[in-house]
KOLLO-586322 format. One record per residue: residue number from 0; x, y, z of N, C-alpha, C in turn. Coordinates in steps of 0.001 Angstrom, whole numbers, plus 500000, padded with zeros to 6 digits. Layout:
N
NODE	NUM	X	Y	Z	X	Y	Z	X	Y	Z
...
This chain:
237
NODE	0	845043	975771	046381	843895	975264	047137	843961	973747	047317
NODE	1	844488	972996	046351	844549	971679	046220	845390	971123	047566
NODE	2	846411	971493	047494	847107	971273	048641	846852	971463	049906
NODE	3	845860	972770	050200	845262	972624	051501	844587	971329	051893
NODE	4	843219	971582	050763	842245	970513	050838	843023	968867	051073
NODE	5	843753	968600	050627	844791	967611	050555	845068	967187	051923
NODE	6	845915	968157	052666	846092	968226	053874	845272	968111	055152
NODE	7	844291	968533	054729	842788	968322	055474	842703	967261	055582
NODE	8	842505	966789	054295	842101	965409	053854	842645	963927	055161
NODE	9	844064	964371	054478	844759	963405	054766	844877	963556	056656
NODE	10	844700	964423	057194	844679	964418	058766	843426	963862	059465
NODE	11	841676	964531	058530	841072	963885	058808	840749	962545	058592
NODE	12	841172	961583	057575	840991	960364	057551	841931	959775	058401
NODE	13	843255	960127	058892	843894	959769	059656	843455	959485	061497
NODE	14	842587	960299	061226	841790	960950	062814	840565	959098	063189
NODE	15	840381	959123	061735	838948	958049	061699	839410	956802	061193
NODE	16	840602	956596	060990	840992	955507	060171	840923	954196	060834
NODE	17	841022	954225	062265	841133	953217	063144	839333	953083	063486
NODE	18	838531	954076	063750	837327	953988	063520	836426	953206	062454
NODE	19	836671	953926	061324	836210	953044	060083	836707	952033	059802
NODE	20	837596	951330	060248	838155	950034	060284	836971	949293	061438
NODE	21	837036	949797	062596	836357	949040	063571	834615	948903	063145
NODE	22	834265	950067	062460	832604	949679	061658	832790	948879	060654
NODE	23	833818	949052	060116	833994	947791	058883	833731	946415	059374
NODE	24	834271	946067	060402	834329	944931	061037	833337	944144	061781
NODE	25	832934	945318	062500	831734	945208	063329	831055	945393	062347
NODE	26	830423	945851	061905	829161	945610	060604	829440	944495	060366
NODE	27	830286	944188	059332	830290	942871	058585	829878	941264	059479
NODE	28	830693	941884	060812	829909	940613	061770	828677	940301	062160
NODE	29	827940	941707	062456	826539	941784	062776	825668	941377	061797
NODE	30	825804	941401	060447	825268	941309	059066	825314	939702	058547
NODE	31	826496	939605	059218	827057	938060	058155	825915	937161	058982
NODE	32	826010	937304	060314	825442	935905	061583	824433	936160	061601
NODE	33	823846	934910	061596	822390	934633	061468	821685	935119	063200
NODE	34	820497	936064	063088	820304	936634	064355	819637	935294	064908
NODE	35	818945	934360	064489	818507	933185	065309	819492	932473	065950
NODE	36	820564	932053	065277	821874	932047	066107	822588	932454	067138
NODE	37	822424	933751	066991	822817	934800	068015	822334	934787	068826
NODE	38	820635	934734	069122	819518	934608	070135	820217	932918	070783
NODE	39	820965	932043	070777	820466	930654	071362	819822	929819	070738
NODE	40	818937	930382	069489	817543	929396	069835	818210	927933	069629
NODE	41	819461	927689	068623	819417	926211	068164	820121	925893	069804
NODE	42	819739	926248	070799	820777	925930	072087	819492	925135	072694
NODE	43	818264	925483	072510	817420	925202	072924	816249	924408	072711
NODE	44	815581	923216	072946	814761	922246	072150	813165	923139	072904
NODE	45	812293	922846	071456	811060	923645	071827	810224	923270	073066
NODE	46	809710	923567	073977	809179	922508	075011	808069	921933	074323
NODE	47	807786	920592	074735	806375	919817	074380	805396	919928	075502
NODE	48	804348	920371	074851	803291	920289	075766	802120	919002	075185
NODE	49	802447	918277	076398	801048	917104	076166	800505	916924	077482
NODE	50	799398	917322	077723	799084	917105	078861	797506	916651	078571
NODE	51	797322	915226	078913	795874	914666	079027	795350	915168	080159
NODE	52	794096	914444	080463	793164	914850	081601	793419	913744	082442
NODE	53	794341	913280	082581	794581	912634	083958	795145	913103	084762
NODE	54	796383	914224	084232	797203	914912	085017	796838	916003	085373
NODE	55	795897	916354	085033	794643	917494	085242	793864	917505	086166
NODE	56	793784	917047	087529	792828	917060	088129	792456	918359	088472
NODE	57	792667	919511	088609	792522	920699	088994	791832	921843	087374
NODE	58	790856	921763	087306	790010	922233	086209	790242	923986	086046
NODE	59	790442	924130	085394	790678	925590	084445	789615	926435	085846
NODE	60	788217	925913	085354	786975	926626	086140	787551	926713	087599
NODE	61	788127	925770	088408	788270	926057	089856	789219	927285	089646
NODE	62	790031	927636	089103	791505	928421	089179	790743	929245	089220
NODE	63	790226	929804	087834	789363	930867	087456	788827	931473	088914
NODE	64	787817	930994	089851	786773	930839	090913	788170	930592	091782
NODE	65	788858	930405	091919	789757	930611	093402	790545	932060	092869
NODE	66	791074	932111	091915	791399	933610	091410	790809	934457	090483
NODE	67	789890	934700	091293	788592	936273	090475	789444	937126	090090
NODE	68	790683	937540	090495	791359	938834	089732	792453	938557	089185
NODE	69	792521	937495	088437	793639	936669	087633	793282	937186	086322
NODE	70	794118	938168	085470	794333	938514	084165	794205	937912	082866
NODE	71	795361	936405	083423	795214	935289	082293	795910	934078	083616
NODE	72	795589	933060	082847	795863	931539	083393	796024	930647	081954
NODE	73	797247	930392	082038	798134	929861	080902	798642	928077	081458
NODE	74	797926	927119	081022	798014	925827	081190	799590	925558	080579
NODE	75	800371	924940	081423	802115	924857	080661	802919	924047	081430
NODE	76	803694	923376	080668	804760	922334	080979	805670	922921	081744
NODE	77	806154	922197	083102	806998	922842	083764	807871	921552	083791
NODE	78	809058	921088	083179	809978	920162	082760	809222	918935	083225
NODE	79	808061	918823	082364	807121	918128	081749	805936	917568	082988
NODE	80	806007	918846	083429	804809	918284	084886	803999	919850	084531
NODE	81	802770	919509	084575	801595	919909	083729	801577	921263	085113
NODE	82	801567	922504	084968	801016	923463	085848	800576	924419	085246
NODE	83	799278	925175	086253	799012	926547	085798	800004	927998	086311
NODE	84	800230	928563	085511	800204	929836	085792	799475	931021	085361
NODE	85	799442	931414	086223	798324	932916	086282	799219	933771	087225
NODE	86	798559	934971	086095	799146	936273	086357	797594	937312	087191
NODE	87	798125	937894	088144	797232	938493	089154	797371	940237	088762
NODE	88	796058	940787	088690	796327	942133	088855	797001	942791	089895
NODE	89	796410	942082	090880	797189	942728	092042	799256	942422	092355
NODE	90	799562	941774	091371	801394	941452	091811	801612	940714	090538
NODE	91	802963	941727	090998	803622	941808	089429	804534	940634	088858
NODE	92	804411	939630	089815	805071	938141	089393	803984	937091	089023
NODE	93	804058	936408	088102	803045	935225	088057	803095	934325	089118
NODE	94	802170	933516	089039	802054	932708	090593	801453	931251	089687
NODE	95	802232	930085	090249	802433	928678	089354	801437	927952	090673
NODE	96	800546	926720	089761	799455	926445	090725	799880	924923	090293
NODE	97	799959	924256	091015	799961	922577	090486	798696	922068	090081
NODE	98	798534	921518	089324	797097	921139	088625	796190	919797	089220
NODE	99	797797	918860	090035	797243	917714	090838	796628	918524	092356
NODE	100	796455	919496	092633	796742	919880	094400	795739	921181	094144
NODE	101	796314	921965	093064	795587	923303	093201	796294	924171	093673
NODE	102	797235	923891	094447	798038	924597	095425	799009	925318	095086
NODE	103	799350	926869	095213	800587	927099	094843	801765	926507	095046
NODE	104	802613	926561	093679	804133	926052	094126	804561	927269	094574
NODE	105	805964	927039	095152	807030	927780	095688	808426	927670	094169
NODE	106	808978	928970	094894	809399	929069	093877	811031	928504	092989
NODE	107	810883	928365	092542	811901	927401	091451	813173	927160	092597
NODE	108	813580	925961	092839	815209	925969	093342	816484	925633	092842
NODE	109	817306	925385	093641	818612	925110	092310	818414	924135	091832
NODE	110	817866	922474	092603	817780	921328	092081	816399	921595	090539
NODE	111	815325	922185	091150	814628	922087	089414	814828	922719	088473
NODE	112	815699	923948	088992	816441	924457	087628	817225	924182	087141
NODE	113	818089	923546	087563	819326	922248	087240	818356	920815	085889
NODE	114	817381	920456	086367	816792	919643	085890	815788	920431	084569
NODE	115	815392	921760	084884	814833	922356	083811	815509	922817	082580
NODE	116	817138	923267	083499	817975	923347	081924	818712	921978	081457
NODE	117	818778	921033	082064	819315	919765	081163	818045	919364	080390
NODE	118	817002	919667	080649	815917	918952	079752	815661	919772	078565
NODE	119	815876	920944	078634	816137	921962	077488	817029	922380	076678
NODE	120	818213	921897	077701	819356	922055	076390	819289	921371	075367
NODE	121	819976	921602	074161	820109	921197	072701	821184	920677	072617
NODE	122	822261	921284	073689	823645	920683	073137	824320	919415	073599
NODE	123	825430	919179	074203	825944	917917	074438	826898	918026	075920
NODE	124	826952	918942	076527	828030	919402	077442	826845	918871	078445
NODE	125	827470	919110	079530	827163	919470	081356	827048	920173	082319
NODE	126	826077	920529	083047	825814	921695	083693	827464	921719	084466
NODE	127	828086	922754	084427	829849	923389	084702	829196	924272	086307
NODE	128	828042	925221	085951	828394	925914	087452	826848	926131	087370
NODE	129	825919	926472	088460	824632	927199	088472	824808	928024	089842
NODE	130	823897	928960	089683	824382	929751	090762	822315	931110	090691
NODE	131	822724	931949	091730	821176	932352	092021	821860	933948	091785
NODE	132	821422	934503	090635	820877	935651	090752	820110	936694	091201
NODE	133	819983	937497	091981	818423	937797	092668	818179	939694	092948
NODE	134	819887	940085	092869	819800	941313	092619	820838	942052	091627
NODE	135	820230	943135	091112	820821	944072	089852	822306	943846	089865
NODE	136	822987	944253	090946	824142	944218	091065	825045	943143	090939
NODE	137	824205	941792	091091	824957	940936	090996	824709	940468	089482
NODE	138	823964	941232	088772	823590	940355	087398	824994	941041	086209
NODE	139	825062	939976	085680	825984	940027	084494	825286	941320	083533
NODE	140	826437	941833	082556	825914	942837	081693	825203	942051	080838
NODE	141	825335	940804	080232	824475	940017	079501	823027	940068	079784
NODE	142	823023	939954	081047	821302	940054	081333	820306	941160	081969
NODE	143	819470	941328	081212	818907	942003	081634	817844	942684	082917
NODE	144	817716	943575	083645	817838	943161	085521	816245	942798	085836
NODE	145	815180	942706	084606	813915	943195	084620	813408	941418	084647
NODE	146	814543	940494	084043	814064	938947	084375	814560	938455	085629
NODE	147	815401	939433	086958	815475	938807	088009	814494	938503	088806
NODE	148	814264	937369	089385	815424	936864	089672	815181	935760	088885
NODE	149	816874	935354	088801	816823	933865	087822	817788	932744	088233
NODE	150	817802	931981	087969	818908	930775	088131	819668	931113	086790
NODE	151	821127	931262	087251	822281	931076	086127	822965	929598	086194
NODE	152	822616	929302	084829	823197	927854	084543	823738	927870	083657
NODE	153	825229	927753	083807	826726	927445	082721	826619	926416	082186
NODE	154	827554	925731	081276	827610	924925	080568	828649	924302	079788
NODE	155	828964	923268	080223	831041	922880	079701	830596	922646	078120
NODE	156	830199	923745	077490	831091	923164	075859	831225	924329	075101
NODE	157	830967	923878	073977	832407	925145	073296	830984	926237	073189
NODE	158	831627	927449	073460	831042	928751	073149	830473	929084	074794
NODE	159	830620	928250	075763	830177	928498	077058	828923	929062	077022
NODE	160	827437	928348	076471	826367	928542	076737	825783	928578	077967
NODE	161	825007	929624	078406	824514	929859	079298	822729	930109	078974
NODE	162	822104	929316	080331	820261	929466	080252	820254	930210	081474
NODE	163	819269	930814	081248	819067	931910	082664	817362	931706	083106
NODE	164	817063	931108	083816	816193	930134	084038	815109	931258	085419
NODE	165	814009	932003	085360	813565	932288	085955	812976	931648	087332
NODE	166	813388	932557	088647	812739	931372	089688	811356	931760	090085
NODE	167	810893	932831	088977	809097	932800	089577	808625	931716	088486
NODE	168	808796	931435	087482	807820	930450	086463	808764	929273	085902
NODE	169	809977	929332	086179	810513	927970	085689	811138	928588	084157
NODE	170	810398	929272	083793	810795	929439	082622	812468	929794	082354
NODE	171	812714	929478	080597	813925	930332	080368	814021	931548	079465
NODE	172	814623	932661	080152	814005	933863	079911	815153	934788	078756
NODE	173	816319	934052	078459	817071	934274	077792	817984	933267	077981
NODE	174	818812	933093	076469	820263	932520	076256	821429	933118	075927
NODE	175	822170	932477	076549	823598	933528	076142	824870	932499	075784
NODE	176	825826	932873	074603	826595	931856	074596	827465	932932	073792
NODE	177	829100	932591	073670	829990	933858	072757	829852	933957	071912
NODE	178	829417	934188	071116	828690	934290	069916	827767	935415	069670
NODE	179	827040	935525	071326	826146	936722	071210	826896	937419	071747
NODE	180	827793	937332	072879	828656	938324	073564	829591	939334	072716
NODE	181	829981	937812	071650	830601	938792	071166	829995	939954	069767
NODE	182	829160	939610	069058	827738	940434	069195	827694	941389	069958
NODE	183	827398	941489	070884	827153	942545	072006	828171	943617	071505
NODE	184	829600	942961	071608	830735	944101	072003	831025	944477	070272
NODE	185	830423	944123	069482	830670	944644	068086	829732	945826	068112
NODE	186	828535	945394	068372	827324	946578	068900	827992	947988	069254
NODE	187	828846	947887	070689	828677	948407	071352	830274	949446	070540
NODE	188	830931	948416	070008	832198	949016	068946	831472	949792	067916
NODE	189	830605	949350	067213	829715	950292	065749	829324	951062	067011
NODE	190	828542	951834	067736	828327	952912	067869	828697	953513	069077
NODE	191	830162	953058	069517	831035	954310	070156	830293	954251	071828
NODE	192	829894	953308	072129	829344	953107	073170	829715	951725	074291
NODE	193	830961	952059	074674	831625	951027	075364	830883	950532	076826
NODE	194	830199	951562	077684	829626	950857	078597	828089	949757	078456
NODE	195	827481	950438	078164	826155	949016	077885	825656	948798	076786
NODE	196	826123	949107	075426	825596	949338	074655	824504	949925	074108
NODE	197	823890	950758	075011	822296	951345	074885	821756	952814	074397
NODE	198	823061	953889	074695	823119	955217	074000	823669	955608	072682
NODE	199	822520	955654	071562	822832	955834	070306	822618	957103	069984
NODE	200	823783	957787	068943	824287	958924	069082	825046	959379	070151
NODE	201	825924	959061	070739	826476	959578	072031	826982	960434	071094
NODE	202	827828	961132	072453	828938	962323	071973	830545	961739	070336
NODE	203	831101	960708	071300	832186	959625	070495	831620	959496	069132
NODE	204	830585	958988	068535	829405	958634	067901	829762	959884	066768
NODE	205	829025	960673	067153	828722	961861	066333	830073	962603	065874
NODE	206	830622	962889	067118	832477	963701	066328	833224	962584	065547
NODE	207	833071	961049	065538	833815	960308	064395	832759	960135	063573
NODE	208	831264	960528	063139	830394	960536	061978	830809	961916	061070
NODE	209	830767	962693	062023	831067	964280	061337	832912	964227	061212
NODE	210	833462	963486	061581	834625	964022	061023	834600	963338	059900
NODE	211	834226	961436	059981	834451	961006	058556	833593	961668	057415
NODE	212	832214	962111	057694	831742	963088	056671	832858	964112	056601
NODE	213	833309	964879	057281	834218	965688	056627	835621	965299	055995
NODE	214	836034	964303	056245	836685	963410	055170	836179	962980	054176
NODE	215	834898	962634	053699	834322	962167	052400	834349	963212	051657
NODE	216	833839	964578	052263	833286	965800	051482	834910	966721	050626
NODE	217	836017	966453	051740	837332	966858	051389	837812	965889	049936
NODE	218	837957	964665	050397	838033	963723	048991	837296	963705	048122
NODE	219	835788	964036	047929	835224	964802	046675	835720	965744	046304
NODE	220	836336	966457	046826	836602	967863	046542	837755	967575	045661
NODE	221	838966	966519	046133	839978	966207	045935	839982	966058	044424
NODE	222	839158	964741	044247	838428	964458	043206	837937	965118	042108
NODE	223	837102	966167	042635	836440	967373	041657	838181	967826	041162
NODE	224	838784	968463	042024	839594	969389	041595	841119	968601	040894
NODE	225	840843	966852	040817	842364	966618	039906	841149	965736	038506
NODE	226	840317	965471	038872	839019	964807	037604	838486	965356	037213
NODE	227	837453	966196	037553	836799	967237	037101	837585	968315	036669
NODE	228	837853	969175	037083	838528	971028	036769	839503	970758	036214
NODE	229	839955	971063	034625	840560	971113	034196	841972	971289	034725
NODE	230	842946	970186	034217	844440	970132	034977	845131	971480	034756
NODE	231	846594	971613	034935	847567	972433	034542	848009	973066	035204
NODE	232	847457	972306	036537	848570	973414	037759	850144	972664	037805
NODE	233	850066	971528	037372	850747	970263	037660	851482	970084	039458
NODE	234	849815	969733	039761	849904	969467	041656	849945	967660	041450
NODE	235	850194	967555	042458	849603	965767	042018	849554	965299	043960
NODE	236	848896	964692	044112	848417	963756	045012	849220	962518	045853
């Protein structure tokens, strides 16, 4: 019997060996790096909001009273020029109001998103490329299609940081730099899911879980039957 089990053994760990190497790895990376890291954040300086009442001429109360079906109206630094935004029941994008005018802005272009991510970056490089995102197809697997549209803004230094700079609010709606990418593709290595990383348990998944369980359960056995059960067949391993 020993020798079957043996044989088992040794085909199924052979089957997973390149597998359990690749979770070895990928775990240990996902585990070791700090997830605040991973996110960007040190890529990014917190915005300051100071805004006195001089730059205020446009009062909370008028917004309110020009938009009766405004949800919320959120007073906020837009690369340090004081605007409202409010979000409308009726449409599903926020809408940015200048606080000197009242007036809606229009929406973000390459020149203030150019100027919104140098004032936010953390690091030391130079905007390398920016470019306009605006549909699914054209968006990188990095980002996700639910913050289009956005301004993509590259970045010459090491790890090729990228801000992805929304053109309805100015805002930045994610960071990306290799570090998380490569993150991503460890992800997507631990669970057998090479296209987007997003289906856990796939098929791949489950036949290398159940085979290496059936490699663990064979090497107990192995175990039981040369440690446990008394010797004297004289088989050996």
């Amino acid at each position: 019997m020993i020798d079957i089990v043996r044989r088992y053994h040794r085909w199924l760990m052979l089957f997973v060996a390149l597998q359990f190497l690749l979770w070895a790895v990928s775990g240990l990376y996902m585990v070791s790096m700090d997830i605040h890291y991973i996110h960007g954040e040190n890529l990014v300086n917190a915005p300051q909001v100071n805004i006195d009442n001089e730059q205020r001429k446009t009062r909370f109360e008028t917004i309110v009273d020009t938009y009766p079906n405004a949800e919320s109206v959120t007073l906020r630094s837009l690369a340090g020029t004081p605007v409202y935004q409010v979000l409308l029941s009726d449409q599903p994008t926020p809408l940015l109001i200048a606080t000197d005018s009242g007036q809606p802005l229009p929406q973000i272009n390459e020149q203030q998103a150019a100027r919104i991510a140098v004032r936010a970056f953390a690091g030391q490089g130079n905007i390398e490329s920016i470019r306009s995102v605006d549909q699914p197809a054209e968006a990188p697997d990095e980002l996700s299609p639910h913050h289009l549209p956005v301004w993509q803004v590259n970045f010459d230094e090491t790890f090729s940081p990228t801000l992805y700079i929304s053109q309805y609010t100015g805002s930045i709606v994610t960071v990306r730099h290799h570090p998380w990418r490569w993150f991503d593709w460890m992800w997507r290595l631990h669970i057998l899911d090479w296209d987007d990383g997003a289906t856990l348990g796939n098929l791949f998944f489950l036949i290398f879980a159940f085979t290496g369980l059936a490699g663990a359960l064979s090497g107990a056995i192995l175990s039981y039957l040369r440690i446990v059960k008394p010797a004297g067949r004289g088989d050996t391993l």
